[in-house]
ROTIRO-26391 format. One record per residue: residue number from 1; y, x, z of N, C-alpha, C in turn. Coordinates in Angstrom, 1 decimal. Layout:
N
  resi     nc2     nc1     nc3    cac2    cac1    cac3     cc2     cc1     cc3
   NUM       Y       X       Z       Y       X       Z       Y       X       Z
...
# end
This chain:
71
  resi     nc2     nc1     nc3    cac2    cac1    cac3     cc2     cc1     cc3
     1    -1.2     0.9     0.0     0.0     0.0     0.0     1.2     0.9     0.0
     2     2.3     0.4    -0.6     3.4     1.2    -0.6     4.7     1.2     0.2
     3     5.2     2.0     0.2     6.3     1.7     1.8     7.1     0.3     1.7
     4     6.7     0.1     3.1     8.0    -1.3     2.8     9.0    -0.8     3.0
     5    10.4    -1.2     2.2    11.4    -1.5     2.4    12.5    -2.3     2.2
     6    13.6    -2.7     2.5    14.7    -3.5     2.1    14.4    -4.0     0.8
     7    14.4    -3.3    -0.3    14.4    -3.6    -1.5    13.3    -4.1    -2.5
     8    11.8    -3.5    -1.6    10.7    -4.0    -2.2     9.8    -5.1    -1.0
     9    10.3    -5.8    -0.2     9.9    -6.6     1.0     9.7    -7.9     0.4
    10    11.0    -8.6    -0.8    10.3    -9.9    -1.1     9.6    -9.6    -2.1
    11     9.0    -8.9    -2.9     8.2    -9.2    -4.2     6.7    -8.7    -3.2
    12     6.5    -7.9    -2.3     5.5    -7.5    -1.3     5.1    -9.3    -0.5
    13     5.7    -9.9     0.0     5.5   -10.9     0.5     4.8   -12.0    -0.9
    14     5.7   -12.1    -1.8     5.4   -12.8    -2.6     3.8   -12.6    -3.4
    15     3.3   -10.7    -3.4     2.5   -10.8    -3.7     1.4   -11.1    -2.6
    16     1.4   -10.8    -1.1     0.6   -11.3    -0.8    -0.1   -12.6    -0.5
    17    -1.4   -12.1     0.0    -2.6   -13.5     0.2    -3.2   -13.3     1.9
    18    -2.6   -12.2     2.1    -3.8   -11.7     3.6    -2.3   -12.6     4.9
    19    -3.4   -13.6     5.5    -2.0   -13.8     6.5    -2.0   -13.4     7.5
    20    -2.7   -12.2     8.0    -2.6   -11.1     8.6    -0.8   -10.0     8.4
    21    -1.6    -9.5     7.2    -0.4    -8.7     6.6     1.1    -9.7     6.3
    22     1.0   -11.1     6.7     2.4   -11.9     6.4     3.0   -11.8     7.8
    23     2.0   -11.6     8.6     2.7   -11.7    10.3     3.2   -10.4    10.0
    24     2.6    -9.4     9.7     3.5    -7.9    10.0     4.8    -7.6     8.6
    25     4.4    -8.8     8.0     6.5    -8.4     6.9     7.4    -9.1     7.6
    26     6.8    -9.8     8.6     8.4   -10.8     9.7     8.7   -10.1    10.3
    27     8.2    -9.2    11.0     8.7    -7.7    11.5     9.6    -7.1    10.6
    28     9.3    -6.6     9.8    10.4    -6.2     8.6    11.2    -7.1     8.3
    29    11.0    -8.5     8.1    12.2    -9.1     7.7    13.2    -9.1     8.6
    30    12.7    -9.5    10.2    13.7    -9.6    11.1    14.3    -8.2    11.6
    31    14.0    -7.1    10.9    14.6    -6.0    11.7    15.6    -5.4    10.1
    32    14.9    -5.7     9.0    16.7    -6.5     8.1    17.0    -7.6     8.0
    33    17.4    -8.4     9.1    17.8    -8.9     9.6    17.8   -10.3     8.1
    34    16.8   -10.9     7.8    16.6   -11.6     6.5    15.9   -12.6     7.0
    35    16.7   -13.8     7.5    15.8   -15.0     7.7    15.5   -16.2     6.6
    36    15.7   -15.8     5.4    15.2   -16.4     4.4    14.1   -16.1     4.1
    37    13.6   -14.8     4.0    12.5   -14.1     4.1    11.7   -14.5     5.3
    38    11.9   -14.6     6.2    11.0   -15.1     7.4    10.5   -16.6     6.9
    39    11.9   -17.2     6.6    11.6   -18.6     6.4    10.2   -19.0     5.1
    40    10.5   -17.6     4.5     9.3   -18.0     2.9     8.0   -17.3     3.3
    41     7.6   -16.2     4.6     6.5   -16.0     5.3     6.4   -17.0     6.2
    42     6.8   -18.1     6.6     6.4   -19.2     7.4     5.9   -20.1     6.4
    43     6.3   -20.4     5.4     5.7   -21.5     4.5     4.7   -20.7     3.5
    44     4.6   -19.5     3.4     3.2   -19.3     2.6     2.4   -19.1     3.6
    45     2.7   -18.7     4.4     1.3   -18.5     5.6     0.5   -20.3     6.0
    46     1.4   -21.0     6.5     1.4   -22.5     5.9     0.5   -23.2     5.2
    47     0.8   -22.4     3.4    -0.2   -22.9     2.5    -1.6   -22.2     2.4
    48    -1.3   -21.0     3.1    -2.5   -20.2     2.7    -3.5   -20.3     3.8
    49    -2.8   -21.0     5.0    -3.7   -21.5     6.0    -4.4   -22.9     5.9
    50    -3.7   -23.7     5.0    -4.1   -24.8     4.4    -3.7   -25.9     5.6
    51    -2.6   -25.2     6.3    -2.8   -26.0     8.0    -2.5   -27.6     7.2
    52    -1.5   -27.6     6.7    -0.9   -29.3     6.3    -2.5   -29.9     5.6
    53    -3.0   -29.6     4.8    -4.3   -29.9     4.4    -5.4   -30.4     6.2
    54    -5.6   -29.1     6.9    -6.0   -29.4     8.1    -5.7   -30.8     8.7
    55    -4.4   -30.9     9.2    -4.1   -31.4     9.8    -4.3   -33.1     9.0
    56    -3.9   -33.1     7.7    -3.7   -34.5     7.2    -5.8   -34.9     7.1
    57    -6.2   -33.8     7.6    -8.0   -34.4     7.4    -8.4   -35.2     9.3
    58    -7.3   -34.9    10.0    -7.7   -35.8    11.0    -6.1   -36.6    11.4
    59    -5.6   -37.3    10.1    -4.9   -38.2     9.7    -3.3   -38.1    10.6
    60    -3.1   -36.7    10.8    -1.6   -36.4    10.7    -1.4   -36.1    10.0
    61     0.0   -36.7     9.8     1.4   -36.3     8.6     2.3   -35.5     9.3
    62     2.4   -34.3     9.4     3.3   -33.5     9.9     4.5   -33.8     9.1
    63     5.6   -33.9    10.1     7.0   -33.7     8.9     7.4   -32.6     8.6
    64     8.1   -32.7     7.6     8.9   -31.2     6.5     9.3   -30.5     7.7
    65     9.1   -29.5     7.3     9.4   -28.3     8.3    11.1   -27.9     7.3
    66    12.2   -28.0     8.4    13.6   -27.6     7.9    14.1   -26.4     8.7
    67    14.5   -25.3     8.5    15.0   -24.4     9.2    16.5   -24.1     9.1
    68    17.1   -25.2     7.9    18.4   -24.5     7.7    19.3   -25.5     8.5
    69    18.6   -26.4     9.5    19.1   -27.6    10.1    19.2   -27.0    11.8
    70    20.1   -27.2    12.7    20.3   -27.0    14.2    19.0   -27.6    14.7
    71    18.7   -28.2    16.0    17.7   -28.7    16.7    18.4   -29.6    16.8
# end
C-alpha cells in the first residue's frame, strides 16, 4: 500500500473494500482535519457492512443518516 497522504486519502478510501482499513483512513481524515471525508468513510462502511440491508431484514427502517444538520 502506498503512503497515505492529504492528497492521495480520497481516491484510497474510494478505492477501498476492507472496513477494517476504512476505520484506520478516519484517523487520517480527522488529523487533516476533512470531515467530508469522514462523512463518505461512514457511509461506505455502511454499505459495505450491508447494516441498512441488516437491519430492514428484522423490519427496521432506519432514517437517512444527515451530518451536515446540528442535533
Amino acid at each position: 500500500m502506498e503512503e497515505i497522504n492529504q492528497d492521495n486519502l480520497e481516491a484510497q478510501i474510494n478505492a477501498c473494500e476492507d472496513p477494517e482499513m476504512l476505520k484506520e483512513f478516519i484517523a487520517y481524515a480527522m488529523q487533516f482535519e476533512r470531515e467530508d471525508l469522514v462523512e463518505m468513510i461512514v457511509e461506505k462502511s455502511i454499505r459495505l457492512n450491508r447494516l441498512v440491508e441488516k437491519l430492514q431484514d428484522f423490519q427496521i427502517n432506519p432514517p437517512l443518516l444527515r451530518f451536515d444538520q446540528p442535533e
